[in-house]
N, C-alpha and C positions, 0 to 999 in steps of 0.2 A: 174669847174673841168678841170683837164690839159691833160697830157699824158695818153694813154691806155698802158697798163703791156699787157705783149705778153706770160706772163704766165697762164696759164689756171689750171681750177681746177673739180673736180665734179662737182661743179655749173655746170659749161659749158656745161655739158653732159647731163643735166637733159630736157627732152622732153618738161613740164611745166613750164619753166620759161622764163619769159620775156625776150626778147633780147633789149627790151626799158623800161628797169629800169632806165638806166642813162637820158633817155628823161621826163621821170616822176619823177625823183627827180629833175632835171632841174627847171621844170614846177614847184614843189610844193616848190623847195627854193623861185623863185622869187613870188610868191603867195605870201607864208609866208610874206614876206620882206614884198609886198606893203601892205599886211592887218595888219601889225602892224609898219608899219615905220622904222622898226631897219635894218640896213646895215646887208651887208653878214661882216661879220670881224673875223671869226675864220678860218685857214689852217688846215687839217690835212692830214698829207702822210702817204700812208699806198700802201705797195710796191713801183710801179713806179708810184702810181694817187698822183695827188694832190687836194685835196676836198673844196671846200668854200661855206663854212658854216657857220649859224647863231646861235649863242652861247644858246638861252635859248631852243628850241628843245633840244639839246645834252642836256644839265644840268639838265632837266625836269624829262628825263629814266635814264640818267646814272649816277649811282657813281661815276665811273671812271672819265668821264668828269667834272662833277660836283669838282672833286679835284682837276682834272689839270691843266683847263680852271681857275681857281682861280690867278691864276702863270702867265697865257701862252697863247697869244692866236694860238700859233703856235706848233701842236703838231705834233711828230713823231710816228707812232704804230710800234710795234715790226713786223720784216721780217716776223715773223713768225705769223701773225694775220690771227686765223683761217680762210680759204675761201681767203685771200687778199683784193684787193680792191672791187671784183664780192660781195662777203658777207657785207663788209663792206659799201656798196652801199645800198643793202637790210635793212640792220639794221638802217640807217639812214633815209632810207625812213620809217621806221616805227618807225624812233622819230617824223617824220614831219606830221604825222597822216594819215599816207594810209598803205592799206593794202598791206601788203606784202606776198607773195605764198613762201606756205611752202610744201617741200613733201620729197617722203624718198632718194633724190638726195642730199637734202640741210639743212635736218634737224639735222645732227651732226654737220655742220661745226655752223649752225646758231645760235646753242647751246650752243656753245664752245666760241664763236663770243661774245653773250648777257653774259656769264659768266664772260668774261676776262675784260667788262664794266662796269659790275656790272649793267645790266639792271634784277633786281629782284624787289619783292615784298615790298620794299623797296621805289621806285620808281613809284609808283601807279598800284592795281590791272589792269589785262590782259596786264601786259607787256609782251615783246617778251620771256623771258625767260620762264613765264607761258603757252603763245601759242607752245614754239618748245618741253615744255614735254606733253603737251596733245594732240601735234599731234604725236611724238613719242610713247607714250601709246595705245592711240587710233587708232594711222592706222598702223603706222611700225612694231613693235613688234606683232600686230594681224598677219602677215604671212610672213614666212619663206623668199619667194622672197624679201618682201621689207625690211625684220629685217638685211639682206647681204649687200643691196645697198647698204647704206650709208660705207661697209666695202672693196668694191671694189674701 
């Protein structure tokens, strides 16, 4: 991973989230690599990061990737990917098999994030887009304070 974006988002502000996400996905690309052999050989930018990453995690959850990475191994996400590269961070660690924290700080962007990738059911039961509606179900919409957060 390359440059840090100096733009900030909700992410940011949320009390429960990791401020070493990027050291834990670090950690689980080059795992990944040495436990199957396969180079890091996919780019993808998304704002100012530039991501390198291992092609079959991504194609595994997502549709999105799974069509583009066909093509490309160099992909650009739209300016406008929900959360930026903080979300898109998140969701990548949770192609790479770790848990990723979800709360009512980060559960619309993360939503918005697994939608526009096509991380659904599709993709194997408990994917991310099944975890950000039944933690939205389940705890955001259960009260008032936390049904708002994700709208400030």
């Amino acid at each position: 991973m390359d440059a840090s974006s100096s733009k900030t988002s909700s992410l940011t502000l949320s009390p429960y989230s990791s401020p070493n996400v990027a050291a834990l996905l670090k950690i689980r690309i080059m795992a990944w690599s040495k436990e199957t052999g396969l180079p890091v050989a996919v780019r993808i930018r998304v704002g100012g990061r530039v991501f390198h990453l291992n092609k079959y995690p991504l194609i595994s959850k997502s549709g999105y990737f799974k069509k583009a990475l066909h093509t490309s191994t160099e992909i650009k996400l739209p300016d406008n990917f929900p959360g930026g590269p903080k979300v898109f961070e998140m969701v990548v660690l949770f192609t790479y098999g770790s848990f990723t924290l979800i709360d009512s700080f980060n559960v619309t962007l993360l939503k918005c994030a697994t939608e526009f990738l096509e991380m659904n059911k599709d993709y194997g039961s408990g994917n991310l887009c099944d975890h950000s509606d039944l933690y939205r179900n389940q705890v955001v919409l259960q009260s008032w304070d936390d049904t708002l957060l994700p709208l400030s």
